[in-house]
C-alpha atoms as an extended CHARMM CRD file, in Angstrom:
* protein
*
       255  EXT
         1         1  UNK       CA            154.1390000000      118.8320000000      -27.7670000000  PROA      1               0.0000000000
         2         2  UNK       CA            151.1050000000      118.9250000000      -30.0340000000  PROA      2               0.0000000000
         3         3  UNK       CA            147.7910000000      117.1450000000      -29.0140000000  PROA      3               0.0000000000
         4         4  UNK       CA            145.3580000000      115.4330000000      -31.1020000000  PROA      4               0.0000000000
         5         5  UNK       CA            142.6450000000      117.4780000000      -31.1470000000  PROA      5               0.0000000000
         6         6  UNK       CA            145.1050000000      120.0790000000      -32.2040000000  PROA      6               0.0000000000
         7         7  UNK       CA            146.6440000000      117.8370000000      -35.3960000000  PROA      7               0.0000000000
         8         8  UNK       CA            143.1610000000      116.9450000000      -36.4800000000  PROA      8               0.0000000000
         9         9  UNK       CA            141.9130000000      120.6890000000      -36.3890000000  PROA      9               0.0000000000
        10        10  UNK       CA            144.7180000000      121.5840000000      -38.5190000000  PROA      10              0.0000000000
        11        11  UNK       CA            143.8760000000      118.5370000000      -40.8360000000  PROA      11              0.0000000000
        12        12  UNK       CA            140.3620000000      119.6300000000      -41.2810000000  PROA      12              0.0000000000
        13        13  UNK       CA            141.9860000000      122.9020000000      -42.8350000000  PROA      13              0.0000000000
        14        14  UNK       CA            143.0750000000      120.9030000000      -46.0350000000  PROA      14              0.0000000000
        15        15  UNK       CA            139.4080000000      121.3570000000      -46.9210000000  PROA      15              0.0000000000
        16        16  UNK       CA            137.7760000000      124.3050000000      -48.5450000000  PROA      16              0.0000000000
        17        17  UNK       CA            134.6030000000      124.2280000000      -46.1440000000  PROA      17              0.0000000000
        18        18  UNK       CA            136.6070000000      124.4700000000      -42.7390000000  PROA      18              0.0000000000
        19        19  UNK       CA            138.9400000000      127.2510000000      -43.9010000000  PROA      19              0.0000000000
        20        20  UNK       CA            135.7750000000      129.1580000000      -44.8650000000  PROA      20              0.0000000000
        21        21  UNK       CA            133.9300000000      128.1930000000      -41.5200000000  PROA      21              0.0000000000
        22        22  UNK       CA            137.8970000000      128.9770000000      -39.4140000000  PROA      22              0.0000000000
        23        23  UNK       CA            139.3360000000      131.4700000000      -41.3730000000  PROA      23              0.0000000000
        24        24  UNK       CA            142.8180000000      129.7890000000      -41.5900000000  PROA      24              0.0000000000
        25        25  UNK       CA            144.7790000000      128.4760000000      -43.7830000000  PROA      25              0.0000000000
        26        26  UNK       CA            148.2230000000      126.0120000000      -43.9300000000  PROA      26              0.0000000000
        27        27  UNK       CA            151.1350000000      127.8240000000      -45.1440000000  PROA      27              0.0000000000
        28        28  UNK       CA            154.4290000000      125.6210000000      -45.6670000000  PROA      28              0.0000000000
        29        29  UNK       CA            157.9690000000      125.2900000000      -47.1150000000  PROA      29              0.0000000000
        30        30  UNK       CA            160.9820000000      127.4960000000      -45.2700000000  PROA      30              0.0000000000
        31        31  UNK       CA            160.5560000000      130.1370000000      -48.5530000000  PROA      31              0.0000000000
        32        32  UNK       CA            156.5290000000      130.6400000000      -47.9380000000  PROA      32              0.0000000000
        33        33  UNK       CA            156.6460000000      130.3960000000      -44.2580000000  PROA      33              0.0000000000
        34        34  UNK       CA            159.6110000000      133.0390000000      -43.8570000000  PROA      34              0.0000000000
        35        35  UNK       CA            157.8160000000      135.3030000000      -46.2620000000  PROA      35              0.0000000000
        36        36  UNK       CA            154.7520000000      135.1490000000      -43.9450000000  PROA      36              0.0000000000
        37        37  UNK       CA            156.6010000000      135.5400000000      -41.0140000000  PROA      37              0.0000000000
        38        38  UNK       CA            157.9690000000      139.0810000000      -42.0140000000  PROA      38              0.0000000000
        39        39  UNK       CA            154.5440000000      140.1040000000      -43.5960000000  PROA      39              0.0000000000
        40        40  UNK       CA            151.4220000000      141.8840000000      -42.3140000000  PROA      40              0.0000000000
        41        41  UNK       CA            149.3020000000      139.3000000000      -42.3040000000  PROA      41              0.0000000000
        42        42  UNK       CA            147.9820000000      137.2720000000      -39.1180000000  PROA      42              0.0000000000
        43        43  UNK       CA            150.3620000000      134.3160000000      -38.0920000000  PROA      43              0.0000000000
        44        44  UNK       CA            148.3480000000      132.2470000000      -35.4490000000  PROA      44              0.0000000000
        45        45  UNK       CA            151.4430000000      129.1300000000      -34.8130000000  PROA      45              0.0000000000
        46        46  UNK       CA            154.1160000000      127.8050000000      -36.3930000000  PROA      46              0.0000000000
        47        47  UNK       CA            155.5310000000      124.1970000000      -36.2050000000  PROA      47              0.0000000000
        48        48  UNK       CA            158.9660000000      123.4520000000      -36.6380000000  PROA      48              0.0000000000
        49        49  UNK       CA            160.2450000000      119.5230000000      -36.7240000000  PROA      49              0.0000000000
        50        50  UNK       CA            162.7810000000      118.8090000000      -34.0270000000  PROA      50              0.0000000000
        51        51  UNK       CA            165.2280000000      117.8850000000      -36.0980000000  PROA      51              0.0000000000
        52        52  UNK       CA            164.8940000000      121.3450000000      -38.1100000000  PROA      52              0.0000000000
        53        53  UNK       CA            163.6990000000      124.0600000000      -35.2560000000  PROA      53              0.0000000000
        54        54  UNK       CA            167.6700000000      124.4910000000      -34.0100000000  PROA      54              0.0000000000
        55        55  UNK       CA            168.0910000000      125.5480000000      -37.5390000000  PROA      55              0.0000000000
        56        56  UNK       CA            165.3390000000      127.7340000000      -38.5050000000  PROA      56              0.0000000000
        57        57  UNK       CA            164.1580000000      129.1480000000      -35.1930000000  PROA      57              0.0000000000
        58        58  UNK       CA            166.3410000000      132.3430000000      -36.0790000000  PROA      58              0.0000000000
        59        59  UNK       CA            163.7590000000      133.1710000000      -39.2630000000  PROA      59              0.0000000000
        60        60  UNK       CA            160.8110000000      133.6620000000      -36.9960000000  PROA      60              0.0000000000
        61        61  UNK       CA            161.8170000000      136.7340000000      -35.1750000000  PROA      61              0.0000000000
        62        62  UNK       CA            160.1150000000      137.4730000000      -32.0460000000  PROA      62              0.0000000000
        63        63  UNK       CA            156.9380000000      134.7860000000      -32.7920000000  PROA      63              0.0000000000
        64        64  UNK       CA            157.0640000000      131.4460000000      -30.6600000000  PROA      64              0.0000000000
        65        65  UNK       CA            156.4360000000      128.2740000000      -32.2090000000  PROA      65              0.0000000000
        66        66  UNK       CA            155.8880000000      124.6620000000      -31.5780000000  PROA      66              0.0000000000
        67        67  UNK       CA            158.2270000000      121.5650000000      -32.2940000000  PROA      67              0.0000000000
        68        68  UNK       CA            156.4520000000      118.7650000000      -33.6600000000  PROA      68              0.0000000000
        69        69  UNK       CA            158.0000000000      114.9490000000      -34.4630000000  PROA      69              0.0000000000
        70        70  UNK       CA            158.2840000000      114.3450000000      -37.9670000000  PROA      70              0.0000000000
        71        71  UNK       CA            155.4120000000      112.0570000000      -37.9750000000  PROA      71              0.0000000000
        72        72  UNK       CA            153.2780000000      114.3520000000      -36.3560000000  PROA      72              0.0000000000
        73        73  UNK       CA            154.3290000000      117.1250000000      -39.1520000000  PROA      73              0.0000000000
        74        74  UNK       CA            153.6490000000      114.2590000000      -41.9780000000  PROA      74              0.0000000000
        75        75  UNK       CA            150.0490000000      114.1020000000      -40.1250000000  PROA      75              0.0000000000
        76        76  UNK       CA            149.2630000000      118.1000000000      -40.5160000000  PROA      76              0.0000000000
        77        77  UNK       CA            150.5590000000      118.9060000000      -43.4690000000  PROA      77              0.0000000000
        78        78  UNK       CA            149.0890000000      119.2370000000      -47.4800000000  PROA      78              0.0000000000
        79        79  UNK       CA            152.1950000000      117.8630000000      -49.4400000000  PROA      79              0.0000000000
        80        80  UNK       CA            153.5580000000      114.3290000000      -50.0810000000  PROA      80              0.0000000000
        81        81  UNK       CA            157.0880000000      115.5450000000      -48.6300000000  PROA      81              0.0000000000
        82        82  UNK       CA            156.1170000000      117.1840000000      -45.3490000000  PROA      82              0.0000000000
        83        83  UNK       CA            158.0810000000      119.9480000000      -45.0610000000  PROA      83              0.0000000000
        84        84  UNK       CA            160.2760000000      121.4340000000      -41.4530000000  PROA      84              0.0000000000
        85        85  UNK       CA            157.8510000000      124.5040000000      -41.3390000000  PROA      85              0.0000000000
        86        86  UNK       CA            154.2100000000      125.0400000000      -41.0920000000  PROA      86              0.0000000000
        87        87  UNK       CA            152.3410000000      128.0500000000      -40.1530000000  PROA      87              0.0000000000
        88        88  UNK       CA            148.7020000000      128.8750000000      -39.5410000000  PROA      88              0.0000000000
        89        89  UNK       CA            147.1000000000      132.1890000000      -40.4650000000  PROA      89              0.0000000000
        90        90  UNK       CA            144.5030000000      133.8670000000      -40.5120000000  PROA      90              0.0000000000
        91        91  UNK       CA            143.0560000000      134.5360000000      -44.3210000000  PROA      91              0.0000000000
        92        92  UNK       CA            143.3140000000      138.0950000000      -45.3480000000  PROA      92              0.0000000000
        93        93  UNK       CA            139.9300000000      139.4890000000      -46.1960000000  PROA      93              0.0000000000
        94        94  UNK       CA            140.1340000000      142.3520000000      -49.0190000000  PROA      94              0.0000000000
        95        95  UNK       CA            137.6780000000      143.9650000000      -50.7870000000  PROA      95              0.0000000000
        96        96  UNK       CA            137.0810000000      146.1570000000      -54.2530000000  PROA      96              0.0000000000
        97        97  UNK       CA            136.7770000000      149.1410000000      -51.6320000000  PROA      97              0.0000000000
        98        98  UNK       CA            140.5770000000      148.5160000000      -50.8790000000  PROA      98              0.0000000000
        99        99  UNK       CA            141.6260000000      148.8570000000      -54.2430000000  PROA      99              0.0000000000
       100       100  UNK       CA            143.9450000000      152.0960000000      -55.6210000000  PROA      100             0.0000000000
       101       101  UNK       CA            141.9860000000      153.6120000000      -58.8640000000  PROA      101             0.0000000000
       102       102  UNK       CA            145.5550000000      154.6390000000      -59.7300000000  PROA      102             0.0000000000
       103       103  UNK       CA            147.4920000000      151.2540000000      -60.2780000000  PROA      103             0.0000000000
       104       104  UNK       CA            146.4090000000      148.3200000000      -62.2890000000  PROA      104             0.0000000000
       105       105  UNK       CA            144.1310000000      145.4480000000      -61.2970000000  PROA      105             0.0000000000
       106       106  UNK       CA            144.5760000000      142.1360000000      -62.5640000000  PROA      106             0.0000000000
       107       107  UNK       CA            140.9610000000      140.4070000000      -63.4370000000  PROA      107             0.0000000000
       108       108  UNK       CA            141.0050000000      136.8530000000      -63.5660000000  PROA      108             0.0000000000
       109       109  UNK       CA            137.4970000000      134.8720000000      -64.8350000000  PROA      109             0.0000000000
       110       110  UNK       CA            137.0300000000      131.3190000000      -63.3350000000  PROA      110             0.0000000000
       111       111  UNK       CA            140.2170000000      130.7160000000      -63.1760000000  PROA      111             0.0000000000
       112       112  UNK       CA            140.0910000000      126.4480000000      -61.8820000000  PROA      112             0.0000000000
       113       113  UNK       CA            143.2510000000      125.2060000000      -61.5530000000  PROA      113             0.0000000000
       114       114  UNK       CA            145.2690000000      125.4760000000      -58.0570000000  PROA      114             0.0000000000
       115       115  UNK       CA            148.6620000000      125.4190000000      -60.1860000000  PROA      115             0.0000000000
       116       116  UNK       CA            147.6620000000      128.5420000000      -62.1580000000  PROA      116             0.0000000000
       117       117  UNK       CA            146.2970000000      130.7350000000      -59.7840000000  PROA      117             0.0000000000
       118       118  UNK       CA            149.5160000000      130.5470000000      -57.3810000000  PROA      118             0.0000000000
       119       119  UNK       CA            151.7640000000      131.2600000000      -60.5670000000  PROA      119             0.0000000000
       120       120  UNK       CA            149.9460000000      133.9330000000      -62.0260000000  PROA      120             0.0000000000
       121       121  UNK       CA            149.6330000000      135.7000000000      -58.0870000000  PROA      121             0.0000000000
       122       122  UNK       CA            153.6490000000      134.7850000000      -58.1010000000  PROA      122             0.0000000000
       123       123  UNK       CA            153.5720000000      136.4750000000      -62.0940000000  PROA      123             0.0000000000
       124       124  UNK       CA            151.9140000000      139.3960000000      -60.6980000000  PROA      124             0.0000000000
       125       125  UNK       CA            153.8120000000      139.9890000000      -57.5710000000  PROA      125             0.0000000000
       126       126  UNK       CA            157.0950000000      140.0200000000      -60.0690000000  PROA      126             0.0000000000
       127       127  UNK       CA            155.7860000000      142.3660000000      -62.7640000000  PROA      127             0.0000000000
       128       128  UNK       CA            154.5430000000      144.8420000000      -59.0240000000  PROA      128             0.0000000000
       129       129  UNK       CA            151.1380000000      144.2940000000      -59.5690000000  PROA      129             0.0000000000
       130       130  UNK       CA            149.4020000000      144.3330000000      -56.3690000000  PROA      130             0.0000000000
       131       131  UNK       CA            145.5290000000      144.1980000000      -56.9830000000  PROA      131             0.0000000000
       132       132  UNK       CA            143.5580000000      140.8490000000      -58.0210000000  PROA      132             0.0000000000
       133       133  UNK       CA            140.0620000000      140.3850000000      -58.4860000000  PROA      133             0.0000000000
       134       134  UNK       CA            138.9410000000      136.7180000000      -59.2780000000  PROA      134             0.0000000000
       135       135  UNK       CA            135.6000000000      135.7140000000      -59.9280000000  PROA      135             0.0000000000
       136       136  UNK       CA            133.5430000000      134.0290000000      -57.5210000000  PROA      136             0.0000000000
       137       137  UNK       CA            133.9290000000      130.7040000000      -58.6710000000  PROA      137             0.0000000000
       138       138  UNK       CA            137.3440000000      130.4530000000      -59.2660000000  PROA      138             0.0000000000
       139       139  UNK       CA            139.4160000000      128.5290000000      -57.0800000000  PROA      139             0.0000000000
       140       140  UNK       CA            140.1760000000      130.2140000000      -53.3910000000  PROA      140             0.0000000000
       141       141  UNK       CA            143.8410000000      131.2860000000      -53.0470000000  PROA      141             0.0000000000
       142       142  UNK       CA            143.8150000000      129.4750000000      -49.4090000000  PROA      142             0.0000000000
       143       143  UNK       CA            143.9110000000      126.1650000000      -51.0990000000  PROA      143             0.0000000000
       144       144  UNK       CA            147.0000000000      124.3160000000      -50.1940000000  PROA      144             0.0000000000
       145       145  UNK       CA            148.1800000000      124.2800000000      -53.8960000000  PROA      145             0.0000000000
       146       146  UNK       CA            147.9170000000      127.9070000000      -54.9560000000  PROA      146             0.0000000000
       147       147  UNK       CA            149.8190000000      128.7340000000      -51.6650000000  PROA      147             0.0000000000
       148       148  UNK       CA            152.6050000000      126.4180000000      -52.8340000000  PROA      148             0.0000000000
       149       149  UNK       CA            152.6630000000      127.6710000000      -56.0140000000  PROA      149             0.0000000000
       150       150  UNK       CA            153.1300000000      131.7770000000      -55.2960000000  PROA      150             0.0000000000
       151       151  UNK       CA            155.8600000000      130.8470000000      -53.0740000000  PROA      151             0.0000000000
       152       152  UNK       CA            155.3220000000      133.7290000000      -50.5200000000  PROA      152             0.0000000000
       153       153  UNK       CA            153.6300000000      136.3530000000      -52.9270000000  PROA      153             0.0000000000
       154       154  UNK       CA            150.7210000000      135.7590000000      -51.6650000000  PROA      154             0.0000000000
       155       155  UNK       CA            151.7350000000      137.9560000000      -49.0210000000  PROA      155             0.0000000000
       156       156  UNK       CA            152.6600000000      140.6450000000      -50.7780000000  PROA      156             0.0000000000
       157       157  UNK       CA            148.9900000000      140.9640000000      -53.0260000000  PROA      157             0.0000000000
       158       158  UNK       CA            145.1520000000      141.4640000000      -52.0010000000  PROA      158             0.0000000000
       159       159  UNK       CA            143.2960000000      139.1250000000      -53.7590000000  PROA      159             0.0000000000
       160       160  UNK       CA            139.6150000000      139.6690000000      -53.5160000000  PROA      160             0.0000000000
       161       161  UNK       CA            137.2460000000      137.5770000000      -54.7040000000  PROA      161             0.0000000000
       162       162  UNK       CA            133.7260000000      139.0890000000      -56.1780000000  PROA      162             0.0000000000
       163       163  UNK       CA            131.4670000000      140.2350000000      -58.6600000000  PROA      163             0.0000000000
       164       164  UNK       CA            133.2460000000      140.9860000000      -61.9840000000  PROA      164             0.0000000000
       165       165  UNK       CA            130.1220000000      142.1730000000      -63.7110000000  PROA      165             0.0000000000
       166       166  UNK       CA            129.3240000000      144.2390000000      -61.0730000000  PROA      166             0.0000000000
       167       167  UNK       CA            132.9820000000      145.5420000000      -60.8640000000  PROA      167             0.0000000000
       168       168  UNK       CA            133.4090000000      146.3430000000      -64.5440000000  PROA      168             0.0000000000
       169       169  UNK       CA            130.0890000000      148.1720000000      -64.8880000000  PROA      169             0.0000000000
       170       170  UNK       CA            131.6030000000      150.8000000000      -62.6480000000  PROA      170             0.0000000000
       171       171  UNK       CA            134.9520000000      150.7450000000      -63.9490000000  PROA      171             0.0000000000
       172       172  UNK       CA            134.0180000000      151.9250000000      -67.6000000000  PROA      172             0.0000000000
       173       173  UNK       CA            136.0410000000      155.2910000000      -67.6710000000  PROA      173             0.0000000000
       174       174  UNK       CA            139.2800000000      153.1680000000      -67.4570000000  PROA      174             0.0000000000
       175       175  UNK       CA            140.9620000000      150.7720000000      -70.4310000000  PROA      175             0.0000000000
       176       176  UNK       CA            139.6710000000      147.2150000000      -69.6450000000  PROA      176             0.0000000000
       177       177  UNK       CA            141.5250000000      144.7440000000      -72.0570000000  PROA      177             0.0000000000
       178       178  UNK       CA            140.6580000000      141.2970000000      -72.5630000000  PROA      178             0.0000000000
       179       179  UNK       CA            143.0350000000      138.2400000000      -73.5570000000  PROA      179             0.0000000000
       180       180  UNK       CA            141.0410000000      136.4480000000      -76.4270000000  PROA      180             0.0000000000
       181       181  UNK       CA            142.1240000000      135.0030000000      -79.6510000000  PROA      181             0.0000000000
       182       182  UNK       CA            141.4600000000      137.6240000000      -81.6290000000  PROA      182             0.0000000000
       183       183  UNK       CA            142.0920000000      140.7930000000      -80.3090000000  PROA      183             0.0000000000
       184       184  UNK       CA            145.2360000000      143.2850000000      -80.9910000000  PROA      184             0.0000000000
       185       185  UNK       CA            148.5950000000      142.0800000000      -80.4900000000  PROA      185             0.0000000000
       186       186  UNK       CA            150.0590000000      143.0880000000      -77.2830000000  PROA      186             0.0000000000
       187       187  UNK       CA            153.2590000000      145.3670000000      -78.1210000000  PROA      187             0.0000000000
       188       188  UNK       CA            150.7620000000      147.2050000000      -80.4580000000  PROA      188             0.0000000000
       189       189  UNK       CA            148.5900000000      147.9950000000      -77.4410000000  PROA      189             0.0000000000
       190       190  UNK       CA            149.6100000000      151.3650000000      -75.7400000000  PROA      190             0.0000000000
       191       191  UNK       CA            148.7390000000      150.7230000000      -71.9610000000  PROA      191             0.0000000000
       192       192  UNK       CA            148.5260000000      152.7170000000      -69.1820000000  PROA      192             0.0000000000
       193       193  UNK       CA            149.4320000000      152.5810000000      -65.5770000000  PROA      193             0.0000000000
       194       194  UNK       CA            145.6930000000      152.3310000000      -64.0540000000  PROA      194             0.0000000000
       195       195  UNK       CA            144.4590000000      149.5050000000      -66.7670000000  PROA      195             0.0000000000
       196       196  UNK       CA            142.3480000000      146.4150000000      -65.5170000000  PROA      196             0.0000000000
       197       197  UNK       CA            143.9860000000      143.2530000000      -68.0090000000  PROA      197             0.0000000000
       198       198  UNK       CA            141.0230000000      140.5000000000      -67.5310000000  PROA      198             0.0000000000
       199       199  UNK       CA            142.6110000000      136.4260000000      -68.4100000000  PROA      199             0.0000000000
       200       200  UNK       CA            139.7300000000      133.9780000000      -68.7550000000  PROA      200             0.0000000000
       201       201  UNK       CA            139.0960000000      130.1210000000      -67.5870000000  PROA      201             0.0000000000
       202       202  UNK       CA            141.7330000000      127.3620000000      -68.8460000000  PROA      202             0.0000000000
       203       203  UNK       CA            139.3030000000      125.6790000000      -71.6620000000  PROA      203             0.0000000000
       204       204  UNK       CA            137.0470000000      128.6360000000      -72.7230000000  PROA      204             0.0000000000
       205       205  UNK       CA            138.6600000000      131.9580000000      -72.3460000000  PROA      205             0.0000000000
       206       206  UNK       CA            136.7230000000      134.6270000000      -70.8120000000  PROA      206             0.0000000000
       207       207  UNK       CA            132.6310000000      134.4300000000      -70.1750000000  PROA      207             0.0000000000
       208       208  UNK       CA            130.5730000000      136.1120000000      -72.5180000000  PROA      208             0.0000000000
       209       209  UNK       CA            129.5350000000      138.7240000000      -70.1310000000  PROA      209             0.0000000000
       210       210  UNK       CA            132.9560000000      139.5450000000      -69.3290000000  PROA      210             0.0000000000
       211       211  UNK       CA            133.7350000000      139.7610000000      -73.1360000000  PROA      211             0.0000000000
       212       212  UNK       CA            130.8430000000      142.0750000000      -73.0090000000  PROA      212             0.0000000000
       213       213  UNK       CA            132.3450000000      144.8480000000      -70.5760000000  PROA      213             0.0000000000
       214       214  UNK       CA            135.6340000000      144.7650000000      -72.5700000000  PROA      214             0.0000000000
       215       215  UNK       CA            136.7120000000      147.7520000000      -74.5910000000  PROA      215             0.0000000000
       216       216  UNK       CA            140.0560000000      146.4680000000      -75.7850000000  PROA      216             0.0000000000
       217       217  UNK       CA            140.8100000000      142.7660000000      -77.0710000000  PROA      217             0.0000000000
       218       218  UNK       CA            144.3080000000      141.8750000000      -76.9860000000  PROA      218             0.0000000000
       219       219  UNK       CA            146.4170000000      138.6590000000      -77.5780000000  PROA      219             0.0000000000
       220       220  UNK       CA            149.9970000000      137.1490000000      -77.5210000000  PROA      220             0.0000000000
       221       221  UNK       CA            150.9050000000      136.5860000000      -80.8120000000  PROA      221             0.0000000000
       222       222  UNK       CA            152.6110000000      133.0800000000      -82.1570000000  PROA      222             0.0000000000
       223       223  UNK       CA            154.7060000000      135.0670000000      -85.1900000000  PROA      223             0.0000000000
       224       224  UNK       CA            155.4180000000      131.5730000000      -86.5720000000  PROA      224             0.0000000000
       225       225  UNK       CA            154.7810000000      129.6300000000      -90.1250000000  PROA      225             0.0000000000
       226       226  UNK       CA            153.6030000000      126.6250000000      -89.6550000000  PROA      226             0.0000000000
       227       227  UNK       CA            150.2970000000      125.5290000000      -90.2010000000  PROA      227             0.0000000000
       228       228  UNK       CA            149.5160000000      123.6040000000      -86.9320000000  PROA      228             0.0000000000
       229       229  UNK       CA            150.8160000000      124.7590000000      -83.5510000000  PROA      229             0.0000000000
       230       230  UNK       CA            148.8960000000      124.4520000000      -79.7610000000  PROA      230             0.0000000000
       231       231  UNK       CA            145.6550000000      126.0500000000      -80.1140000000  PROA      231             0.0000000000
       232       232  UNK       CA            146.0130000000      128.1620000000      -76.5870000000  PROA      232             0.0000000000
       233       233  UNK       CA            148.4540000000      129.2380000000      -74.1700000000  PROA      233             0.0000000000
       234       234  UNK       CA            148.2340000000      128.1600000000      -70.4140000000  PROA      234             0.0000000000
       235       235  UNK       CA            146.6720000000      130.7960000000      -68.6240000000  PROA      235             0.0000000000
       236       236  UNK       CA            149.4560000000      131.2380000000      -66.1360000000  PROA      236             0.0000000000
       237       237  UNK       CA            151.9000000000      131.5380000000      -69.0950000000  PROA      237             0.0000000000
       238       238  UNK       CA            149.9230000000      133.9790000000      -70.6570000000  PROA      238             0.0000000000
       239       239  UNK       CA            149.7760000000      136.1530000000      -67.7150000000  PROA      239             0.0000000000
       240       240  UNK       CA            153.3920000000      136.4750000000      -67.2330000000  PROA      240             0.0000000000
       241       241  UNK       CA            153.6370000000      137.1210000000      -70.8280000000  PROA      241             0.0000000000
       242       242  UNK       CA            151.0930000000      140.3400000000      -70.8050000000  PROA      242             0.0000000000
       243       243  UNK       CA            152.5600000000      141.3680000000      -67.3030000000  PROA      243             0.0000000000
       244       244  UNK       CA            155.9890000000      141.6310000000      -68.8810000000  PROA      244             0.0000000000
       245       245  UNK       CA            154.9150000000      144.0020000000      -71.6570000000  PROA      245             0.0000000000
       246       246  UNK       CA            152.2370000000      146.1820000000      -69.3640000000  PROA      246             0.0000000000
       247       247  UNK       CA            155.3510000000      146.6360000000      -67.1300000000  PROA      247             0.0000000000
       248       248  UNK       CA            157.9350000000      146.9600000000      -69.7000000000  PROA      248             0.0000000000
       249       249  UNK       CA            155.4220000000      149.1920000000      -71.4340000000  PROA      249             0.0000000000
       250       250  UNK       CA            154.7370000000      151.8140000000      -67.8160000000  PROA      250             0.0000000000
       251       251  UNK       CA            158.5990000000      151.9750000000      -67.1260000000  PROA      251             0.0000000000
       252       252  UNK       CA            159.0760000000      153.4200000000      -70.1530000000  PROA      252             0.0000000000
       253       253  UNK       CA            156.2760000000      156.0550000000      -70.1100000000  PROA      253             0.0000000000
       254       254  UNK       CA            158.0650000000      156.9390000000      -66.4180000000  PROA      254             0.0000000000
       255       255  UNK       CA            160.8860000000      157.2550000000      -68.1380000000  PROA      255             0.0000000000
C-alpha cells in the first residue's frame, strides 16, 4: 500500500523546484529502472504495479519495493503510458573537482531541450565518454524527459553542471574544440584522448564567450551539391556524429 501523502510527494517531484529543494528524482521504464538498480547511485523506493511485480521483482536484487495499483502508478508517474516500474533516487551531485584531466570532457552550452540532453548523455555513454559539463542554464538532467531519453546512461556519466567560463580559463593547456559553422572539418581534426569538444544551444550555437575560450573550430561537413539544404544539424545529432570520429579517431592512436 501507498498513502496519499506519499503519491503527492512523489508528484511534486515532476517539478524542477522540489527536486532541487528534495534531491530526488523519478526514474521509470523496466530498461532505466534496472540500470539504476545495478548502479552506484542512491535508490530510495521502487514501485512495481501488481499486475507486473511477480514479473520483475527478480531485477531488483536484494532492494525491497512497493506494489502500487495501476491507478495509483498512473497518479505518480511523468509519462502518458505509466509504466510497471518507478524508482526514486537520490540526484548524484558531481563536481569539476571529480573530473580525470586524462579523458575527455564533453562541454555542452545552454543546451534547452529535455529530448537532446538525454540523447546526447545516451551518445556519450556509447562513444565511453564519461565526463559532462553543462552550463548553468541548461536544462537539469533530473527532468523527467532527459531521464527517458538516456535510457539508463545516466547512470553510467557525472554530469555536473557549472561555470564554463570559469572552467575553460583553467583548462587552456588542453585542445578545446568548438562545433560552429565554420570551423575545420572533423576527420581533418587530429584529436586526442584528453580533449574538451564544447556543442552550443539548439538556435544559436555556442555563446560568444565560449567561442572566445576556443582554440580549435570544427564542423560536420554536408559534402553535398545542392544549393539549399537544412541550415543546422540537431544538436543531439551532431554530438553523436563528433563522438563517433573522436572515438574512432583515439582507438586508432591505441592501436
Amino acid at each position: 500500500m501507498i498513502s496519499k501523502s506519499k503519491i503527492s510527494q512523489i508528484r511534486s517531484l515532476h517539478l524542477k523546484k522540489n527536486r532541487d529543494e528534495q534531491n530526488l528524482f523519478i526514474i521509470e521504464g523496466i530498461k532505466s529502472c534496472t540500470e539504476l538498480i545495478h548502479s552506484n547511485l542512491e535508490v530510495i523506493d521502487i514501485f512495481l504495479t501488481e499486475k507486473t511485480a511477480p514479473q520483475f521483482s527478480h531485477l531488483l536484487k536484494n532492494n525491497s519495493f512497493i506494489i502500487v495499483s495501476e491507478n495509483e502508478m498512473e497518479r505518480m508517474s511523468c509519462l502518458k503510458t505509466a509504466p510497471e516500474i518507478l524508482c526514486i533516487a537520490k540526484i548524484p551531485l558531481f563536481s569539476v573537482s571529480d573530473f580525470d584531466p586524462h579523458f575527455p570532457i564533453l562541454i555542452l552550452d545552454e543546451i534547452k531541450d529535455p529530448g537532446n540532453l538525454g540523447t546526447i548523455i545516451r551518445n556519450a555513454d556509447w562513444f565511453g565518454i564519461t565526463q559532462i559539463l553543462c552550463s548553468e542554464n541548461s536544462v537539469e538532467f533530473s527532468n523527467p524527459k532527459v531521464i527517458q531519453a538516456t535510457m539508463g546512461s545516466f547512470t553510467r556519466v557525472q554530469i555536473v553542471y557549472g561555470d564554463i567560463i570559469s572552467y575553460l580559463s583553467s583548462q587552456s593547456q588542453r585542445n578545446i574544440y568548438g562545433m560552429v559553422m565554420d570551423g575545420e572539418p572533423i576527420e581533418k581534426t587530429s584529436f586526442h584522448s584528453n580533449d574538451i569538444l564544447i556543442i552550443g544551444n539548439e538556435s544559436h550555437g555556442i555563446s560568444t564567450q565560449v567561442l572566445e575560450k576556443i582554440n580549435q573550430k570544427i564542423l560536420i561537413p554536408h559534402y553535398v551539391s545542392k544549393p539549399k539544404t537544412a541550415e543546422s544539424l540537431n544538436a543531439s545529432v551532431a554530438s553523436g556524429i563528433v563522438l563517433y570520429e573522436f572515438s574512432k579517431q583515439i582507438a586508432v592512436q591505441k592501436n
